[in-house]
PyMOL commands that place a pseudoatom at each C-alpha (Angstrom):
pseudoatom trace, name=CA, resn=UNK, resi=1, chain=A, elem=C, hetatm=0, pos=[-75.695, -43.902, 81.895]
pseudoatom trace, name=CA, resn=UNK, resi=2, chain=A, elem=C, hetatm=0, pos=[-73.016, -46.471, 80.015]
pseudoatom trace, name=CA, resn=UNK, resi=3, chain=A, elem=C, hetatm=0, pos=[-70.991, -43.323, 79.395]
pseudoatom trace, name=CA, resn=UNK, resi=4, chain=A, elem=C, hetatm=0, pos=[-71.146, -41.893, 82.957]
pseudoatom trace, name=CA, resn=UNK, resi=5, chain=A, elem=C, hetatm=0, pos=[-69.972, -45.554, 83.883]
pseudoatom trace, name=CA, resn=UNK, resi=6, chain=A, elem=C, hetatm=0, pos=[-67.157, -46.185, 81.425]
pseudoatom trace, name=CA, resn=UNK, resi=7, chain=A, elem=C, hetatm=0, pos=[-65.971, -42.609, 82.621]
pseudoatom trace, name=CA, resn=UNK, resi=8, chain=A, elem=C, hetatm=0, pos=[-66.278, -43.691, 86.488]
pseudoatom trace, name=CA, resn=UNK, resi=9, chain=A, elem=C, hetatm=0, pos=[-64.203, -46.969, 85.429]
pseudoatom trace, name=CA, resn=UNK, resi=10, chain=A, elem=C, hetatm=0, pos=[-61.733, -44.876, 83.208]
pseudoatom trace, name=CA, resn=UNK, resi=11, chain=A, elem=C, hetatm=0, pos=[-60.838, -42.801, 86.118]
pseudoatom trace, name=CA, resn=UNK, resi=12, chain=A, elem=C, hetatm=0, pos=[-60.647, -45.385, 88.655]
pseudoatom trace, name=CA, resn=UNK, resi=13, chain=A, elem=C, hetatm=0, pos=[-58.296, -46.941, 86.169]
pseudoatom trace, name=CA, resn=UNK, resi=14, chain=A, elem=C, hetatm=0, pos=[-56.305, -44.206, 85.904]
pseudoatom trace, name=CA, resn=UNK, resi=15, chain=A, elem=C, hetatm=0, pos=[-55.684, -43.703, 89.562]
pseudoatom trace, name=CA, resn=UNK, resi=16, chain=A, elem=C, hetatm=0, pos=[-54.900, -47.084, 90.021]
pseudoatom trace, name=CA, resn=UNK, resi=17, chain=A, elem=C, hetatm=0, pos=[-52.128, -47.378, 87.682]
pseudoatom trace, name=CA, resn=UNK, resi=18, chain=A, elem=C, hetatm=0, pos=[-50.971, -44.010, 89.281]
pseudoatom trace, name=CA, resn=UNK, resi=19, chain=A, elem=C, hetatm=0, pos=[-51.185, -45.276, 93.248]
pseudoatom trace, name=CA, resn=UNK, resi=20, chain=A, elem=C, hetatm=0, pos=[-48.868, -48.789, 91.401]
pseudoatom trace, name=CA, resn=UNK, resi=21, chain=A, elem=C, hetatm=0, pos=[-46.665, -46.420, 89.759]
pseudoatom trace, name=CA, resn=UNK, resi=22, chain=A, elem=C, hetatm=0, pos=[-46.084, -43.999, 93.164]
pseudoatom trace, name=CA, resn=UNK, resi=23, chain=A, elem=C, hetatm=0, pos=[-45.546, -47.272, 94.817]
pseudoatom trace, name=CA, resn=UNK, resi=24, chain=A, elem=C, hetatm=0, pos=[-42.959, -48.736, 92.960]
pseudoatom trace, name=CA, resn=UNK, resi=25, chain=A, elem=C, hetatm=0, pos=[-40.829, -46.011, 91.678]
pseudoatom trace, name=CA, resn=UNK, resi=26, chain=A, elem=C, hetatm=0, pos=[-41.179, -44.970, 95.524]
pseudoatom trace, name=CA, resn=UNK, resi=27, chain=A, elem=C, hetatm=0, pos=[-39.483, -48.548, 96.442]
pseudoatom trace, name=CA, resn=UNK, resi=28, chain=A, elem=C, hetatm=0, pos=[-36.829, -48.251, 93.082]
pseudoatom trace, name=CA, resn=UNK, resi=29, chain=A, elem=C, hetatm=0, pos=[-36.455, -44.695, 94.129]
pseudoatom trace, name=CA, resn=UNK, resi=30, chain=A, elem=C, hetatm=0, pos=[-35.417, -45.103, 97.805]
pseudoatom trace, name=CA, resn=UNK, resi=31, chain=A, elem=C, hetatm=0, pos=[-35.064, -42.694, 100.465]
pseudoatom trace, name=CA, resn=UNK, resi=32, chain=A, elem=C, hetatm=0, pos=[-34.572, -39.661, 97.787]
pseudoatom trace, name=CA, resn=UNK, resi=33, chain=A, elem=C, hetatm=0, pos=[-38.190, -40.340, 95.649]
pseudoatom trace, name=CA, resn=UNK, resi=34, chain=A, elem=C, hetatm=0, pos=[-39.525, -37.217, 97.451]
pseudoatom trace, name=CA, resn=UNK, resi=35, chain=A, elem=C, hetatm=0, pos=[-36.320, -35.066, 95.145]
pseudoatom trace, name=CA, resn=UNK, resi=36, chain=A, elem=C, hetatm=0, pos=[-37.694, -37.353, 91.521]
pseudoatom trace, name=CA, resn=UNK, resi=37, chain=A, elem=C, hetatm=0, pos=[-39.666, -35.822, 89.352]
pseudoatom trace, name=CA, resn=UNK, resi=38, chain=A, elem=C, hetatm=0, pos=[-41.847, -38.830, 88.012]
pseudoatom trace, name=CA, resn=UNK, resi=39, chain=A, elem=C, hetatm=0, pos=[-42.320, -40.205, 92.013]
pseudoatom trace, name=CA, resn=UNK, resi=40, chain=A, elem=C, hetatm=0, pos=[-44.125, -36.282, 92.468]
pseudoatom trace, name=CA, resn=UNK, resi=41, chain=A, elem=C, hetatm=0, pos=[-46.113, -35.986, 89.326]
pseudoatom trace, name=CA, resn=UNK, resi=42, chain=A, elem=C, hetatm=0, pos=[-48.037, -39.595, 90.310]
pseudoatom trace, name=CA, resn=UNK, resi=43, chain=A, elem=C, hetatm=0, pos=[-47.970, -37.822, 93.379]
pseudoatom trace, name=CA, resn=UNK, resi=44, chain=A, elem=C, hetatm=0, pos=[-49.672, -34.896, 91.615]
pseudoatom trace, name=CA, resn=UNK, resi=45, chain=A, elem=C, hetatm=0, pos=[-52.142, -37.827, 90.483]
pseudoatom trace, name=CA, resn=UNK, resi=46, chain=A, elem=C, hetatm=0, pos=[-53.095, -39.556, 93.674]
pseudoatom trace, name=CA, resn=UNK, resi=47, chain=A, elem=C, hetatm=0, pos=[-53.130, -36.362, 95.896]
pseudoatom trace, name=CA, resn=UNK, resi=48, chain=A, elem=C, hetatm=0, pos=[-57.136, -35.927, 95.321]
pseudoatom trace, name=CA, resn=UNK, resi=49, chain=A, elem=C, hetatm=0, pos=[-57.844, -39.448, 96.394]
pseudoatom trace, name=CA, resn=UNK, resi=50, chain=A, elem=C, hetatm=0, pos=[-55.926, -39.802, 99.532]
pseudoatom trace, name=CA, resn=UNK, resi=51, chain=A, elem=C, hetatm=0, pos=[-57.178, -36.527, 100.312]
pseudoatom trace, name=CA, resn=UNK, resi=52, chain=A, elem=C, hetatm=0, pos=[-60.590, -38.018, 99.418]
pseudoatom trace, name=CA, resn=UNK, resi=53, chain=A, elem=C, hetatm=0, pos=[-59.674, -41.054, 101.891]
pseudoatom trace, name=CA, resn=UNK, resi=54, chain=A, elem=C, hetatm=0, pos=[-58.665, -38.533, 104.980]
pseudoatom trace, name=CA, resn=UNK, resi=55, chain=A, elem=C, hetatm=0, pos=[-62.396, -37.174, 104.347]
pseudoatom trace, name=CA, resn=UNK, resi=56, chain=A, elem=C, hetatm=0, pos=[-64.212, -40.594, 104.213]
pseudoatom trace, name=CA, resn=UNK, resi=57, chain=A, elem=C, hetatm=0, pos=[-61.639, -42.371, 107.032]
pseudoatom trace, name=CA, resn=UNK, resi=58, chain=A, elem=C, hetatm=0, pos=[-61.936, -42.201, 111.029]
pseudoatom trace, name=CA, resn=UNK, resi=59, chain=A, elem=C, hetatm=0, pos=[-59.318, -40.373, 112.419]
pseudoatom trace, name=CA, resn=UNK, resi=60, chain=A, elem=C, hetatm=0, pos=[-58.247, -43.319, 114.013]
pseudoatom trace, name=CA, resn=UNK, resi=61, chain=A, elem=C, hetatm=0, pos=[-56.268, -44.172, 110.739]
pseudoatom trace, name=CA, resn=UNK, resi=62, chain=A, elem=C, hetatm=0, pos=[-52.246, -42.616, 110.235]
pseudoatom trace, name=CA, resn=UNK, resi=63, chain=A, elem=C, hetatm=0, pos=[-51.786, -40.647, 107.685]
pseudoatom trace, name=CA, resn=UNK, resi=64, chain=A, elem=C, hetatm=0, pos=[-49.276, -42.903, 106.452]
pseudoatom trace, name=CA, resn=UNK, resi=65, chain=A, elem=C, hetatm=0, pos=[-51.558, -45.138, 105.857]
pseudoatom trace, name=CA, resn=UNK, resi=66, chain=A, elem=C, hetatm=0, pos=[-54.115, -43.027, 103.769]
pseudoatom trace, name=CA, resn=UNK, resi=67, chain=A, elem=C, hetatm=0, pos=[-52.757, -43.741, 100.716]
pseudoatom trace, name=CA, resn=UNK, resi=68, chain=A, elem=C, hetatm=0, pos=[-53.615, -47.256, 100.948]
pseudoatom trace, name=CA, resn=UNK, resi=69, chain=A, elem=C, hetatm=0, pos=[-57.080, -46.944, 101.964]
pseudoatom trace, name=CA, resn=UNK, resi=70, chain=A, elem=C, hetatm=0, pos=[-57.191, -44.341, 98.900]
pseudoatom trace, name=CA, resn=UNK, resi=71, chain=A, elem=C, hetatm=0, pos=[-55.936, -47.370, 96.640]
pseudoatom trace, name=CA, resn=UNK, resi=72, chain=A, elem=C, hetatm=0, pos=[-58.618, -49.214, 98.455]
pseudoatom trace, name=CA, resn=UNK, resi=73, chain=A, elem=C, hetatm=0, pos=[-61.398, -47.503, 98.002]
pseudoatom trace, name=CA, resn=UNK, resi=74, chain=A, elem=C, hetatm=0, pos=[-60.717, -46.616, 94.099]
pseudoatom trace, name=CA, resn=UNK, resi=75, chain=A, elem=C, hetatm=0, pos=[-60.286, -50.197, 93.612]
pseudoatom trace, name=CA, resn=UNK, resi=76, chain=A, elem=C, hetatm=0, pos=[-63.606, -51.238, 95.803]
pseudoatom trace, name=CA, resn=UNK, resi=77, chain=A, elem=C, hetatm=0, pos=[-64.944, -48.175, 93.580]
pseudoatom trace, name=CA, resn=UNK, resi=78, chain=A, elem=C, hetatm=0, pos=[-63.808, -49.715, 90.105]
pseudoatom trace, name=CA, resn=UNK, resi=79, chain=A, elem=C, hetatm=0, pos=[-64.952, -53.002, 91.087]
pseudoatom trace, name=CA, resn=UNK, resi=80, chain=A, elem=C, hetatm=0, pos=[-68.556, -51.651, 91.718]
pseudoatom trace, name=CA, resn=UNK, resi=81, chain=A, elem=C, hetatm=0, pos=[-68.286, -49.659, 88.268]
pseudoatom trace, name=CA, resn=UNK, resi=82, chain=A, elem=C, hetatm=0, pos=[-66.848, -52.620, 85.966]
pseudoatom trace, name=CA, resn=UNK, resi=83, chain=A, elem=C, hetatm=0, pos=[-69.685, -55.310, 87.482]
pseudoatom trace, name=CA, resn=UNK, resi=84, chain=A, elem=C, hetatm=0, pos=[-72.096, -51.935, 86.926]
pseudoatom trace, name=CA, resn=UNK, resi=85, chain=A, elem=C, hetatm=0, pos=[-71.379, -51.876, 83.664]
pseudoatom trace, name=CA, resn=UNK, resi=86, chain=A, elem=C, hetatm=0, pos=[-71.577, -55.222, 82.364]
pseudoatom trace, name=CA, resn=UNK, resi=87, chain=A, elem=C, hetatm=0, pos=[-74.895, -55.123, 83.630]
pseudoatom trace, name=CA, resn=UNK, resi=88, chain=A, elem=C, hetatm=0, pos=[-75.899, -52.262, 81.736]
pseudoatom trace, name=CA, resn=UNK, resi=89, chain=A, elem=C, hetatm=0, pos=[-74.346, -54.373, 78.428]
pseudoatom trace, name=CA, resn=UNK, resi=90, chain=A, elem=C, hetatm=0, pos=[-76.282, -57.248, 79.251]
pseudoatom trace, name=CA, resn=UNK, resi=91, chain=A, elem=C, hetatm=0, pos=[-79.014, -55.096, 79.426]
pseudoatom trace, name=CA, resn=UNK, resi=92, chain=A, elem=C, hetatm=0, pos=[-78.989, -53.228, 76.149]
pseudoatom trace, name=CA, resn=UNK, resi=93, chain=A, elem=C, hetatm=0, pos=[-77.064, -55.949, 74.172]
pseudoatom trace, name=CA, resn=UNK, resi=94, chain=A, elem=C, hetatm=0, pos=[-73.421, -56.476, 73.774]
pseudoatom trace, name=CA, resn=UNK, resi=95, chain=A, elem=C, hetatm=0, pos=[-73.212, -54.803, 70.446]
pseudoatom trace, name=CA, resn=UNK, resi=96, chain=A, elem=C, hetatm=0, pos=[-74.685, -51.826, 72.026]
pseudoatom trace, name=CA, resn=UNK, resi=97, chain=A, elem=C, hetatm=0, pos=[-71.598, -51.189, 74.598]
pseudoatom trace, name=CA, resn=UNK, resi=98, chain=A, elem=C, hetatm=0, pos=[-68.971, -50.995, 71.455]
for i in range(1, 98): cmd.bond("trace and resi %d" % i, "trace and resi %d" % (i + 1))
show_as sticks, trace
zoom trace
């Protein structure tokens, strides 16, 4: 179960630092981020979750806005996984979770 966690956590991570990556090359990057190659490969990255968040979300929502409630929900999601696992830790012993 700790491994299923840390790999829940790991992922979350990872999309994270991908959705702040997009975000900021996309505001260093201007009106021509959609023609650089790093701004589409964290593009590449996020695609699953905001796809993800047009499944979960109303219809009510823009699609512009689906990538934040994609960066929303992986954070409310690696929230839930990081207080998950320190439970497990306290459960099994600190030692055990190295």
């Amino acid at each position: 179960m700790l491994l299923f966690v840390s790999s829940v956590k790991l992922v979350a991570e990872i999309a994270l630092l991908a959705f702040a990556g997009q975000w900021l090359l996309g505001l260093l990057a201007g009106a021509k981020r959609e023609t650089n190659f790093f701004y589409r490969l964290l593009k590449v990255l996020t695609d699953p979750f905001v796809r993800a968040a047009r499944w979960v979300s109303p219809k009510l929502v823009l699609d512009r806005h689906l990538p934040l409630v994609a960066f929303l929900v992986v954070l409310f999601l690696w929230v839930v996984s990081t207080l998950y696992k320190i439970q497990l830790c306290l459960e099994i012993g600190v030692q055990a979770c190295r």
